[in-house]
C-alpha positions as CSV (number, residue, x, y, z in Angstrom):
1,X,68.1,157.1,36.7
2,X,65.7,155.4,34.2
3,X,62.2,153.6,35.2
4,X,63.9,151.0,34.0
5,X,66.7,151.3,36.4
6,X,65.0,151.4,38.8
7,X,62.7,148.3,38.0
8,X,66.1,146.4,37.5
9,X,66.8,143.7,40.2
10,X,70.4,144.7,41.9
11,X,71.6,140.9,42.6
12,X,74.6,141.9,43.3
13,X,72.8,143.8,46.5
14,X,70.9,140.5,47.3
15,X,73.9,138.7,47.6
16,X,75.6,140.6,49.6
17,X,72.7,141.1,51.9
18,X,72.5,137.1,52.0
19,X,76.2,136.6,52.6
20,X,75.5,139.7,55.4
21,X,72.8,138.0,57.2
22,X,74.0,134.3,56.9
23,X,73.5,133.4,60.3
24,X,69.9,133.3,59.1
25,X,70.4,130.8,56.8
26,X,72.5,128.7,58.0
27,X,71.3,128.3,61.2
28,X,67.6,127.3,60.2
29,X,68.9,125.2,57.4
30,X,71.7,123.0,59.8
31,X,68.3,123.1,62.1
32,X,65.9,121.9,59.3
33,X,68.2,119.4,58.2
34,X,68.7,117.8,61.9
35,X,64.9,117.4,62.0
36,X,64.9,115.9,58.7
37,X,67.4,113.3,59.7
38,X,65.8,112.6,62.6
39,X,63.0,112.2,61.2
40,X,64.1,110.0,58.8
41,X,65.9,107.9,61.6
42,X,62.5,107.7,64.0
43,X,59.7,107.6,61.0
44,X,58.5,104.1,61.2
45,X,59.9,102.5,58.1
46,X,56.9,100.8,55.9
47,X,58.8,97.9,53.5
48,X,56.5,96.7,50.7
49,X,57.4,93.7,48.5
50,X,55.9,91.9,45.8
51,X,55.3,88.6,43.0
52,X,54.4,88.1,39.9
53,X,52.1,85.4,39.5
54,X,51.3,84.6,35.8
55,X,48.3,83.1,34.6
56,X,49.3,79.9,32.2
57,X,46.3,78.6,30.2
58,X,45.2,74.8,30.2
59,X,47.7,73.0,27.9
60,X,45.2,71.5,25.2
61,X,43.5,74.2,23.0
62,X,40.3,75.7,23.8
63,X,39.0,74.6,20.3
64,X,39.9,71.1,21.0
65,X,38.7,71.3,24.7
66,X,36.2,73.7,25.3
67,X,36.5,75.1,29.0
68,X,33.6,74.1,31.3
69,X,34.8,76.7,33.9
70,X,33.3,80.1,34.0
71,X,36.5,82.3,31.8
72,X,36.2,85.6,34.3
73,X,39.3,85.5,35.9
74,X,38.8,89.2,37.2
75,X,35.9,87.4,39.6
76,X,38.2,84.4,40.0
77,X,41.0,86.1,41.2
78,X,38.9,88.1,43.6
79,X,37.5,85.1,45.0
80,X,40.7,83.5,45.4
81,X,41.7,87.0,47.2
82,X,38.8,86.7,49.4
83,X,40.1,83.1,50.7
84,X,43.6,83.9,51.3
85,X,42.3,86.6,53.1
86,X,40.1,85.0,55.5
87,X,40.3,85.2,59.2
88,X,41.8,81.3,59.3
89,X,44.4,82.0,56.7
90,X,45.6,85.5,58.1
91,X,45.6,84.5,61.6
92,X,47.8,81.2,60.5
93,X,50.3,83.5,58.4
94,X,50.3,85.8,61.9
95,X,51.5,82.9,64.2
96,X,53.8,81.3,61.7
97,X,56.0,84.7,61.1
98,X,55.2,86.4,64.5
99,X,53.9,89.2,63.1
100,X,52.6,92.3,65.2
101,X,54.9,91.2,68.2
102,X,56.5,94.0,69.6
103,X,55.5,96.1,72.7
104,X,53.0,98.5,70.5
105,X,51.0,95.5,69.4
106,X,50.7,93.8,72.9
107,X,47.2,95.7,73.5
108,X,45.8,95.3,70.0
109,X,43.0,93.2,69.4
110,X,43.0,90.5,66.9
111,X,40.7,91.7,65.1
112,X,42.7,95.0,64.4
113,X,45.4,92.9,63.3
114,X,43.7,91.0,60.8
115,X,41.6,94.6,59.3
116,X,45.6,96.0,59.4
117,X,47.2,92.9,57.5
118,X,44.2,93.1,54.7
119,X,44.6,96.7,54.3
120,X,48.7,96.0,53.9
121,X,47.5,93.4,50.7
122,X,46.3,94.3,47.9
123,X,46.6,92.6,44.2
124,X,47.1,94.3,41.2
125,X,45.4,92.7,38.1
126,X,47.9,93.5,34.5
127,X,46.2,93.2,31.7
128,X,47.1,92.3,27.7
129,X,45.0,92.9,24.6
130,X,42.2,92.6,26.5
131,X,42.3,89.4,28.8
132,X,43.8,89.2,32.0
133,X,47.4,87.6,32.0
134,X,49.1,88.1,35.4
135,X,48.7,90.0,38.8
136,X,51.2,91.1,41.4
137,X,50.3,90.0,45.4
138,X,52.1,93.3,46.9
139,X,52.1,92.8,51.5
140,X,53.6,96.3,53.3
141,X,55.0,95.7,56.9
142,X,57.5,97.1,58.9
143,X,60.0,94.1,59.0
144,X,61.6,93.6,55.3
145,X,62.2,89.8,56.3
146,X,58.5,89.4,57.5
147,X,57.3,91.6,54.4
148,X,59.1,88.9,51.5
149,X,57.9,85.9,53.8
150,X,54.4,87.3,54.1
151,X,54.7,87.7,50.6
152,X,55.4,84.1,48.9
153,X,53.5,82.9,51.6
154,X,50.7,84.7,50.0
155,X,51.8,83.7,46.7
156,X,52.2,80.3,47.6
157,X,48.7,80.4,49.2
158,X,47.3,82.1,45.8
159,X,48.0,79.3,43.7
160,X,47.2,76.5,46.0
161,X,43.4,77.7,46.9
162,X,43.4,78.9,42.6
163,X,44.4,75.0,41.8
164,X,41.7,74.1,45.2
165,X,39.4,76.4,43.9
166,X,39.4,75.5,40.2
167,X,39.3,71.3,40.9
168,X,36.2,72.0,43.2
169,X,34.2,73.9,40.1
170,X,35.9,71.4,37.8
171,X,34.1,68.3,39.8
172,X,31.6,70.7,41.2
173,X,29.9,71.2,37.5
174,X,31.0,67.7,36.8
175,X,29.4,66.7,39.5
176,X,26.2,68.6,38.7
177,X,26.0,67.8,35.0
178,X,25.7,64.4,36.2
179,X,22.8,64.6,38.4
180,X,21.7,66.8,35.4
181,X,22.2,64.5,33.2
182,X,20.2,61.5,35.1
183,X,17.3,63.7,35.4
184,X,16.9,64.4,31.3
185,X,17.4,61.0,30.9
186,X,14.7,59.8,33.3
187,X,12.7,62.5,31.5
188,X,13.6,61.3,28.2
189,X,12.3,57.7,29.0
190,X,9.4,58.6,30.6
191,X,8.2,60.5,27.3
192,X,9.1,57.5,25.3
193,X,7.2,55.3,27.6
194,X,4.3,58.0,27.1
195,X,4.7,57.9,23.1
196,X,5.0,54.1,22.9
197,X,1.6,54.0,25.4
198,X,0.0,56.4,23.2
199,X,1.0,54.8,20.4
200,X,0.0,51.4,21.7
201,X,-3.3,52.9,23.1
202,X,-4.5,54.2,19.8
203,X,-3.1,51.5,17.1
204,X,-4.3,51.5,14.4
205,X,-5.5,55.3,14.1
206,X,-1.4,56.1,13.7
207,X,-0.8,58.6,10.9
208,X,1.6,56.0,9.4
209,X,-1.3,53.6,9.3
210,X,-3.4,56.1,7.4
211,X,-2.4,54.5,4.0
212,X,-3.2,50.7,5.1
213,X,-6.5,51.7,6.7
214,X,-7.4,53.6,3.6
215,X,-6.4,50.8,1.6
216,X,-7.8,48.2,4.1
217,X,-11.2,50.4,3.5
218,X,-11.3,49.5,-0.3
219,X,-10.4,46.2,0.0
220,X,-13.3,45.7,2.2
221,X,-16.1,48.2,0.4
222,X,-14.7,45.2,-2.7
223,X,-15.1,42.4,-0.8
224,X,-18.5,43.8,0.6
225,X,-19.5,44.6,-3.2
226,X,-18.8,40.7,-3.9
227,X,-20.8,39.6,-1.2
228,X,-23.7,41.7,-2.2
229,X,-23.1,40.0,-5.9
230,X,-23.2,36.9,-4.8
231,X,-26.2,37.5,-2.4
232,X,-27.9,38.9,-6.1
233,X,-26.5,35.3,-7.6
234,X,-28.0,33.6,-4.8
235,X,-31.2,35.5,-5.0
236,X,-31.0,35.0,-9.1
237,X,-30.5,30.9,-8.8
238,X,-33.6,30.9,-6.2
239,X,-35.7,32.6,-9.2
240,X,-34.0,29.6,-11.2
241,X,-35.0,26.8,-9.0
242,X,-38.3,28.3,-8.9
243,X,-38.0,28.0,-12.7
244,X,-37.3,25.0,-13.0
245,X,-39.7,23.4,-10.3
246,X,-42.5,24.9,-12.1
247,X,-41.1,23.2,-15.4
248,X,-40.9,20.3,-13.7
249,X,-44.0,20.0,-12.5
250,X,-45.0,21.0,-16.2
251,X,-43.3,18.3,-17.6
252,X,-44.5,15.5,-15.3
253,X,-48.4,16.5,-15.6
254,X,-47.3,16.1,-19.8
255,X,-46.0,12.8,-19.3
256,X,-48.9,11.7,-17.4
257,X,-51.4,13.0,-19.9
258,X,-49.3,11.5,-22.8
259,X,-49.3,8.5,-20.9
260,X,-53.3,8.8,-21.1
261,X,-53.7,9.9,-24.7
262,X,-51.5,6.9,-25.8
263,X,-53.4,4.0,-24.4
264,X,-55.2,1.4,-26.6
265,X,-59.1,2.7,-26.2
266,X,-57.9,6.4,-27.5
267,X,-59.8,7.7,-30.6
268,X,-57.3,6.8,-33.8
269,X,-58.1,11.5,-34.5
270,X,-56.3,11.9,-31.2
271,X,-52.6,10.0,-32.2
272,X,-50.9,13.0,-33.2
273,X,-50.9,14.4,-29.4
274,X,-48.1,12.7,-28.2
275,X,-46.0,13.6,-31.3
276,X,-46.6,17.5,-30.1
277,X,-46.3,16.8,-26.4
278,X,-42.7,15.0,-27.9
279,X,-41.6,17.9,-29.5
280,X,-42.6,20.3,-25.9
281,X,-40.2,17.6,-24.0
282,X,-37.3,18.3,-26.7
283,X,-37.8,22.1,-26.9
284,X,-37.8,22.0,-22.8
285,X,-34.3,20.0,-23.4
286,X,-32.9,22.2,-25.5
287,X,-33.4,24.8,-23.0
288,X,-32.2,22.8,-20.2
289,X,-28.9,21.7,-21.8
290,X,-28.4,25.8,-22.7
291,X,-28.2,26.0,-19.3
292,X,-26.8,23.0,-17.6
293,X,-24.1,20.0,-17.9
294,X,-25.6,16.7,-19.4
295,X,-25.6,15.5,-15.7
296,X,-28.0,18.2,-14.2
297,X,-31.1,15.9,-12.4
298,X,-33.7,17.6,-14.6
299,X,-32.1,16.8,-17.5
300,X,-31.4,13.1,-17.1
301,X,-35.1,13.4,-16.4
302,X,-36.5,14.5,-19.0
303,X,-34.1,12.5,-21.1
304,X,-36.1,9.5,-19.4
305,X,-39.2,10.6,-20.0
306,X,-38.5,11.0,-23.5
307,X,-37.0,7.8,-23.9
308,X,-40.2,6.3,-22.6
309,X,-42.1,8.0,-25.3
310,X,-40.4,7.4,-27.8
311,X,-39.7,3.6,-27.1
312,X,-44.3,3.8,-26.9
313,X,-44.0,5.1,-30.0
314,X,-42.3,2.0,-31.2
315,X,-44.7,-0.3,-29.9
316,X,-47.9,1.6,-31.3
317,X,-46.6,0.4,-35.1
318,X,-46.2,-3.0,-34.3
319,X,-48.9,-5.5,-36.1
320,X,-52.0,-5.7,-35.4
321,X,-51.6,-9.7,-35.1
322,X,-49.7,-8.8,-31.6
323,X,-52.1,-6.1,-30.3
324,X,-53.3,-8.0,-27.5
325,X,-49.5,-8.9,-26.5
326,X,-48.9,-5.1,-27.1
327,X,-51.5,-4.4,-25.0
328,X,-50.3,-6.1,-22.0
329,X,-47.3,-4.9,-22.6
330,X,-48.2,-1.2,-23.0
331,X,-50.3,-1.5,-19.8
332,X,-47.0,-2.8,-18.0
333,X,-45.1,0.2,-19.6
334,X,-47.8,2.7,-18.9
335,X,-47.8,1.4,-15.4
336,X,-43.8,1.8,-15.4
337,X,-44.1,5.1,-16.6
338,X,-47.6,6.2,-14.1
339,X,-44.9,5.3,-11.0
340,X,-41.7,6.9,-12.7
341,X,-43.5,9.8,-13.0
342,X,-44.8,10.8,-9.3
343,X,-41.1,9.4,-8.1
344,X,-39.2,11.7,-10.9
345,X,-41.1,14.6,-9.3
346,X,-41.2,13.9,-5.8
347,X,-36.9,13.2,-6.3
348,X,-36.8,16.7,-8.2
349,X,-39.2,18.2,-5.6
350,X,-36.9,17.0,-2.8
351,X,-33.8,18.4,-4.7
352,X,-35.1,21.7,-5.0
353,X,-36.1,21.8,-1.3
354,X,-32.4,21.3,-0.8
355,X,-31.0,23.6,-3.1
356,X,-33.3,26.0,-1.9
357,X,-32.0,25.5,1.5
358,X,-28.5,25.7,0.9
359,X,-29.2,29.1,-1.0
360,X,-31.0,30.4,1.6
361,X,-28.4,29.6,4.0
362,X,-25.4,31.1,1.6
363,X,-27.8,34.2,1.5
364,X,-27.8,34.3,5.5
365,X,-23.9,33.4,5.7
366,X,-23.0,35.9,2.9
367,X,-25.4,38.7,5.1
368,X,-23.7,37.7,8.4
369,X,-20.2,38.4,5.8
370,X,-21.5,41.9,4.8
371,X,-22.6,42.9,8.1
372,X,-19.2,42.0,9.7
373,X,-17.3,43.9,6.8
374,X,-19.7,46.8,7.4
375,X,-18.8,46.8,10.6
376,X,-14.9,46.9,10.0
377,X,-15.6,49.2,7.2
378,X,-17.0,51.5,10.0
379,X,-14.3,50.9,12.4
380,X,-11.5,52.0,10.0
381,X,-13.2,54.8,8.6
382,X,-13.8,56.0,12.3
383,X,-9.9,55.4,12.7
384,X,-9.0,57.4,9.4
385,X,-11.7,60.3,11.1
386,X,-9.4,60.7,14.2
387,X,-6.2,59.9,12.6
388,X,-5.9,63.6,12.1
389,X,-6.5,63.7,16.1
390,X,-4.1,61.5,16.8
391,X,-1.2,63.0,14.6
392,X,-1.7,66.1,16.2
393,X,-0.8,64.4,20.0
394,X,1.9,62.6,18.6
395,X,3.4,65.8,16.9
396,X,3.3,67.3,20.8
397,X,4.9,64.5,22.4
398,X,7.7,64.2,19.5
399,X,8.1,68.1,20.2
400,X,8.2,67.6,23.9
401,X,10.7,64.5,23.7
402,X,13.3,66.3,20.6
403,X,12.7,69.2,22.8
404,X,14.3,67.2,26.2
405,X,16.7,65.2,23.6
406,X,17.7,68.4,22.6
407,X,18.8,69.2,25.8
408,X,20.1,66.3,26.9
409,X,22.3,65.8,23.7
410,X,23.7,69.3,24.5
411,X,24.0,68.5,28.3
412,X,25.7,65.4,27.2
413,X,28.0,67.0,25.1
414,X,29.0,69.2,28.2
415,X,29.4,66.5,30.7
416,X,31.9,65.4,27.9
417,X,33.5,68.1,28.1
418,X,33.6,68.0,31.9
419,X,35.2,64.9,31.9
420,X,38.0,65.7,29.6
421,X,38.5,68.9,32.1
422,X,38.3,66.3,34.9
423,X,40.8,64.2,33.6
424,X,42.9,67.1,32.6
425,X,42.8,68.3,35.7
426,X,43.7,65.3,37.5
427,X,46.7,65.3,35.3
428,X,47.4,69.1,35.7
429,X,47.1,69.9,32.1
430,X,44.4,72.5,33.2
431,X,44.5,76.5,34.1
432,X,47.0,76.8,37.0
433,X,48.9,80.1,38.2
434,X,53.1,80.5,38.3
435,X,54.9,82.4,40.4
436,X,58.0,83.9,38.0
437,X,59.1,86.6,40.3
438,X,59.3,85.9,43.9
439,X,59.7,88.5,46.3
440,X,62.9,89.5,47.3
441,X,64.1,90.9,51.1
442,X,63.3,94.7,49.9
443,X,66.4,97.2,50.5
444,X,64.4,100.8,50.6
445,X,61.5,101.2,52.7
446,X,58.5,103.1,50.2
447,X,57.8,104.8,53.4
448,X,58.2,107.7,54.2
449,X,59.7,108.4,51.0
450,X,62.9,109.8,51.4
451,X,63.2,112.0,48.3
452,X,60.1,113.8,49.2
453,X,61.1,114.3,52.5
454,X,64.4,115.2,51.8
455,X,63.1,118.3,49.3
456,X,60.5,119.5,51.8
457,X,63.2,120.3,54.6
458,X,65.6,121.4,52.4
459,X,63.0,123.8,51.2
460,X,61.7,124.4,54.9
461,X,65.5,125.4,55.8
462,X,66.2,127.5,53.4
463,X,62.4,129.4,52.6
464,X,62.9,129.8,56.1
465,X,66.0,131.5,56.5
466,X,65.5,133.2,53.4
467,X,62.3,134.6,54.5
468,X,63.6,135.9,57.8
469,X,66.4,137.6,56.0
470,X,64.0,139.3,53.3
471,X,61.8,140.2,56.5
472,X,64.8,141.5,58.0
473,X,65.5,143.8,55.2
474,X,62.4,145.0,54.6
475,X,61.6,145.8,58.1
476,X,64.9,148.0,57.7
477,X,64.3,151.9,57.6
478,X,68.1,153.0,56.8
479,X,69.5,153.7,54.0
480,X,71.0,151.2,52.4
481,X,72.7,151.9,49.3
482,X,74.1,155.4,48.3
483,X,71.7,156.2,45.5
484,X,68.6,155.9,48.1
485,X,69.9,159.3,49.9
486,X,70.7,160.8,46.1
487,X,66.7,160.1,45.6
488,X,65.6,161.2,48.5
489,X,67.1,164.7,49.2
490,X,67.7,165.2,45.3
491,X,71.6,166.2,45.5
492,X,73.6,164.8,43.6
493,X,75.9,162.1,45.3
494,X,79.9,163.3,44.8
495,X,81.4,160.9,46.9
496,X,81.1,157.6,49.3
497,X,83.6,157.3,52.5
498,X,83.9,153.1,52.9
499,X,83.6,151.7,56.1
500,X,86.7,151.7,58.5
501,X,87.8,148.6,60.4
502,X,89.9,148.7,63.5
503,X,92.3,145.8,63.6
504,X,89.6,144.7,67.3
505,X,87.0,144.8,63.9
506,X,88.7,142.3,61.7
507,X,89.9,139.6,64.6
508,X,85.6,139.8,64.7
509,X,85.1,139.2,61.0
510,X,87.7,136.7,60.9
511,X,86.0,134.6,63.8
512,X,82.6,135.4,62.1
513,X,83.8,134.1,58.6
514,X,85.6,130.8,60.6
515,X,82.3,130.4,62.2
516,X,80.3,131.0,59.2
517,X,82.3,128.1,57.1
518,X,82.3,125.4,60.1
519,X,78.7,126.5,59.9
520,X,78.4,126.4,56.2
521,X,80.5,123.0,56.3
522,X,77.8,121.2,58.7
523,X,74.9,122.4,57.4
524,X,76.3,120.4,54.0
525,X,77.5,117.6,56.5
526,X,74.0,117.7,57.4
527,X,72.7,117.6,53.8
528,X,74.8,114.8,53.1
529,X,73.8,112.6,55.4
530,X,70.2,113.3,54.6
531,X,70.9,112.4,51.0
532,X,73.2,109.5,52.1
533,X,69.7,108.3,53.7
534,X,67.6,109.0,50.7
535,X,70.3,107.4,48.2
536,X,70.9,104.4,50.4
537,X,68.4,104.0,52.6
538,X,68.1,104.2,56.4
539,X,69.0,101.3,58.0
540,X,71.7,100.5,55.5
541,X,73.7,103.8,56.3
542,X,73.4,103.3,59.7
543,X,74.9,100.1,59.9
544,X,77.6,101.1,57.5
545,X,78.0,103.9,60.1
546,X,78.4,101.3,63.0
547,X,80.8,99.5,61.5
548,X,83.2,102.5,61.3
549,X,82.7,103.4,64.3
């Protein structure tokens, strides 16, 4: 015989040693299969049932209504999860479906039962393209009924404290951008009150009033420039009066000596003075009437005065045959004309005392005038010199108040925004959760899984029967087959002499092989109830079983 041979698994041998030594199977596996039902039978069943809650966006667009809520709905739903699952709301769910009733729970604290119904919830977040869309509420009990009821009830719960939950941040930030809202504005006006004080506290030094006060500045240096021309003017028709005082007072003392010259006792060598002293008066005219209007005081004057000489003139070439009627007469004009004279220049004297006067008051009125435009000059240019000063305050507190109406303009925005959420809400056309699949009274408890249970006695049965057998047999010194004695004494093998039964031996195997099938038949009994259990569940087989019965 070949290595190979040898190496070669005899199944044949296997089988038959199997089929020998079934007992060993069969009786561990119709064992393993009764725990395993029984097992399945006492194992406290653990139901579990679920819904689908789906999350439905607010009806109007984002991009028309911007949302004023915070958009994490992983944190919202955990808050929400955290309400439903307080002490108040378990306990109430607890008493409502009699839950943790039976004998076992009579000695377990309340606070056990709560910490076991939280550990028995649990939500499971589903996720699409990203963004949260749904979650299932899953409860686990030992009651199916109780497990569905506990269930919606939880649902049902979910979406009232989500709609609760949500209105309360709706008004809650409403609410808050109010008050928000308030305080900007009482900040806003008191930084206009501040501007328009400043403003009012410093007018005129206003960087918009830089252009006036500049302008105001030349309008006053010009008007300060005519009063210091007419002071000049004033100063210049003073030096005139002057002038023309002295001139006066020239021309009377040459009236009065023409007056002398011309009388009737004068030397005939001395007649050509008055002519000359006539042609001074006319020459002094002339000047006068370069000057001033034909009814100027000193020129009516000296228009007199010349008219008096010239009408003495006259008289001097009358006849001789009147001289002593010219005489008298000359006397009487010479007298006229020695009091004209005195009263001309005490008249003129007294005019220029006025004009004078009057000029020197103009002078003092137009100083007063320059010293109150010097002033003002001074006060604006000391208002253009901290215009500069004042533009730079004004700039702060426009910076400060766009800064705060900045804010406010994007706070009021928001608070818009919160009242169209408001309203919405109030209408329910906001964020709100749907139950689509509501639990349902579950059929197959998820523990202790069946399947699993079912395999791992199956296996126990047979990997232990198997195992004894293959224990058996290799505990076993004899020879078992006929080429084991060929190998170990080295002659060859001629023949084999079968085993003999006596008719006592095959009643035995008979019984043995009757045994062996009824044995055979309820270990698969067995195995089919176990399945039975694992297909259809527990409870369901056993009241299919009662009703036969």
């Amino acid at each position: 015989m070949s290595e190979d041979e040898k190496k070669q698994i005899d199944i044949d041998y296997y089988i038959k040693l199997i089929l020998q030594r079934r007992w060993f199977l069969l009786i561990p596996f119709c064992i393993s299969m009764s725990v395993g039902i029984y097992f399945a039978i006492t194992l406290p069943k653990v139901y579990s049932a679920s819904n689908l809650i789906l999350i439905i966006p607010q009806s109007v667009p984002d991009k028309y209504v911007p949302s004023v809520v915070d958009p994490d709905m992983l944190d919202e739903i955990e808050t929400i999860k955290q309400r439903i699952l307080s002490r108040s709301n378990i306990e109430a769910i607890i008493n409502e479906y009699d839950l943790f009733s039976g004998p076992k729970y009579k000695n377990m604290f309340d606070v056990d039962k709560i910490e076991n119904f939280r550990k028995n919830t649990s939500v499971k977040v589903t996720k699409s393209k990203g963004s949260i869309n749904s979650f299932i509420i899953e409860f686990k009990g030992n009651d199916p009924k109780n497990v569905m009821n506990v269930v919606n009830s939880l649902a049902d719960s979910f979406i009232n404290e989500s709609l609760k939950l949500f209105s309360e941040k709706v008004f809650a930030i409403n609410k808050f951008l109010q008050d928000e809202l308030l305080t900007l504005r009482e900040r806003l006006q008191q930084t206009e009150n501040i501007i328009r004080k400043y403003r009012e506290e410093h007018m005129g030094e206003l960087p918009e009033e830089l252009g006036s006060n500049l302008s105001t500045i030349t309008r006053l240096q010009t008007q300060l420039s005519e009063k210091q021309e007419n002071i000049r003017s004033a100063k210049n028709r003073i030096s005139e009066l002057e002038a023309q005082m002295a001139l006066a007072k020239s021309n009377a003392m040459s009236i009065s000596s023409v007056l002398t010259l011309s009388r009737p006792n004068q030397s005939k060598g001395n007649a050509d003075k008055p002519i000359s002293d006539l042609e001074q008066l006319k020459e002094n005219l002339k000047v006068l009437n370069s000057r001033y209007t034909e009814k100027h005081p000193d020129i009516i004057r000296l228009k007199n005065a010349i008219a008096i000489i010239e009408s003495k003139e006259e008289h001097q070439e009358q006849s001789a045959q009147d001289n002593a009627s010219d005489t008298d007469f000359d006397s009487a004009a010479d007298l006229s004309v020695k009091n004209a004279v005195p009263k001309a220049f005490d008249s003129a004297t007294l005019i220029y005392q006025t004009q004078y006067k009057e000029i020197i008051e103009e002078i003092k009125i137009y100083n007063d005038e320059i010293k109150q435009i010097s002033l003002k000059i001074e006060e604006y240019q000391k208002r253009v010199e901290n215009t500069p000063k004042r533009e730079t305050a004004i700039i702060d507190l426009k910076r400060n108040y766009e800064n705060i109406k900045g804010s406010y303009n994007n706070l009021l925005d928001k608070k818009l925004a919160s009242d169209i959420a408001v309203n919405m809400e109030k209408q329910q056309k906001g964020q709100k959760f749907r139950a689509i699949d509501r639990a349902r009274l579950p059929r197959k408890p998820i523990s202790p899984d069946m399947k699993i249970l079912l395999v791992l006695f199956v296996a126990g049965g047979l990997g232990i029967g198997g195992g004894v057998i293959f224990l058996m047999d290799f505990l076993d010194q004899s020879l078992k087959k006929p080429e084991e004695l060929e190998s170990l004494t080295g002659i060859p093998l001629l023949a084999t002499i079968p085993e003999i039964y006596t008719r006592k031996d095959r009643i035995k195997h008979k019984i043995n092989h009757a045994m062996s099938l009824c044995a055979a038949m309820a270990a698969f009994l067995l195995f089919a109830v176990f399945a039975v259990f694992t297909l259809k569940g527990v409870e369901r087989t056993l009241k299919f079983i009662e009703k036969i019965i």
